[in-house]
N, C-alpha and C positions, 0 to 999 in steps of 0.2 A: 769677752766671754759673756757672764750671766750679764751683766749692765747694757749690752746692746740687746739681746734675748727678751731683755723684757723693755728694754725702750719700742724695740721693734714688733712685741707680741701690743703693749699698746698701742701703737700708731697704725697698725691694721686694723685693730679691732674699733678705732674712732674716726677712719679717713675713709670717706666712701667710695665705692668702688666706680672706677670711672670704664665703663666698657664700650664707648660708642667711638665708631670706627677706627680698630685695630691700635686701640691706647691702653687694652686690659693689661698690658703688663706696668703702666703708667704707675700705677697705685704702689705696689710693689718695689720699684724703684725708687719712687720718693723717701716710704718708709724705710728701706736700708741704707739711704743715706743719710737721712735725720737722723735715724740711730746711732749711727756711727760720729755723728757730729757732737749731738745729745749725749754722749760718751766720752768725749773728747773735752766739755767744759768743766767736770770734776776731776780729771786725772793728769790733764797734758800739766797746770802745777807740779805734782809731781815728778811727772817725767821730766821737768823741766833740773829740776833738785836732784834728783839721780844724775841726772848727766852731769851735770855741773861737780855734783860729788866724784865721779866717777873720773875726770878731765883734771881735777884738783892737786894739784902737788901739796896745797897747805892743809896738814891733820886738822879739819875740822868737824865737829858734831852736824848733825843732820841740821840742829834747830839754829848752831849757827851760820851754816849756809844758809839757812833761810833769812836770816837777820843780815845778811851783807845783799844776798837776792831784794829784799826789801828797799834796804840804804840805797843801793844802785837804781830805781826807778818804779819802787813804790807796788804793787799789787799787779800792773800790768807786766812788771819785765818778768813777772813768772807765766806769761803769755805771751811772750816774743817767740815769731815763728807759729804761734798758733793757728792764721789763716793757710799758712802752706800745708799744712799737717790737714788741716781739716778737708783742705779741698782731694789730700790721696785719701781719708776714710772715705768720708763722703760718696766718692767714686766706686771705690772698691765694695763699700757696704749695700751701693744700689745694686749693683751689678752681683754681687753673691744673694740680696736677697732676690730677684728676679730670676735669677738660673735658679735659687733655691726653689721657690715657690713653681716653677716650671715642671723642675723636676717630678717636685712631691707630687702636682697634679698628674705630669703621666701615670707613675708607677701607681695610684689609687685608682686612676682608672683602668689599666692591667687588671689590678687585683679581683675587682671584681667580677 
């Protein structure tokens, strides 16, 4: 939601626009995948501690799954699986922001 929104409102507004022959949607695509990636190194952690809570038969607190998550392989194992995950944002976020930005431009041009 808003954390891609605004990854993706800055990476337009600092990546220049590349238009020479038939790559304008070029731009567009990179930023809604950075964003979605960009998005993915503060939260896939968590999502990782959810799941894991969520799969858990042993009643434990949140902070101590996170204390066995640690035990087991230190800051990285709460980023296992993170290249798989990042490579469907990634994909998914160029590709929404490109049709997005597609979009927008018809229907403005319509309107006026």
């Amino acid at each position: 939601g808003a954390l891609w929104v605004c990854s993706r409102n800055a990476l337009e507004r600092n990546v220049p626009d590349v238009e020479a022959g038939g790559w304008s949607h070029t731009k567009h695509f990179i930023c809604g995948g950075l964003a979605g990636v960009l998005v993915q190194v503060p939260t896939f952690p968590f999502d990782t501690l959810k799941k894991r809570l969520q799969a858990s038969n042993a009643p434990r607190s949140t902070f101590e799954e996170a204390k066995v998550l640690l035990n087991e392989g230190g800051v990285l194992r709460f980023y296992r699986g993170f290249m798989v995950k990042c490579s469907f944002v990634a994909l998914n976020g160029a590709i929404f922001n490109a049709v997005f930005v597609t979009c927008r431009r018809m229907l403005s041009d319509r309107s006026c």
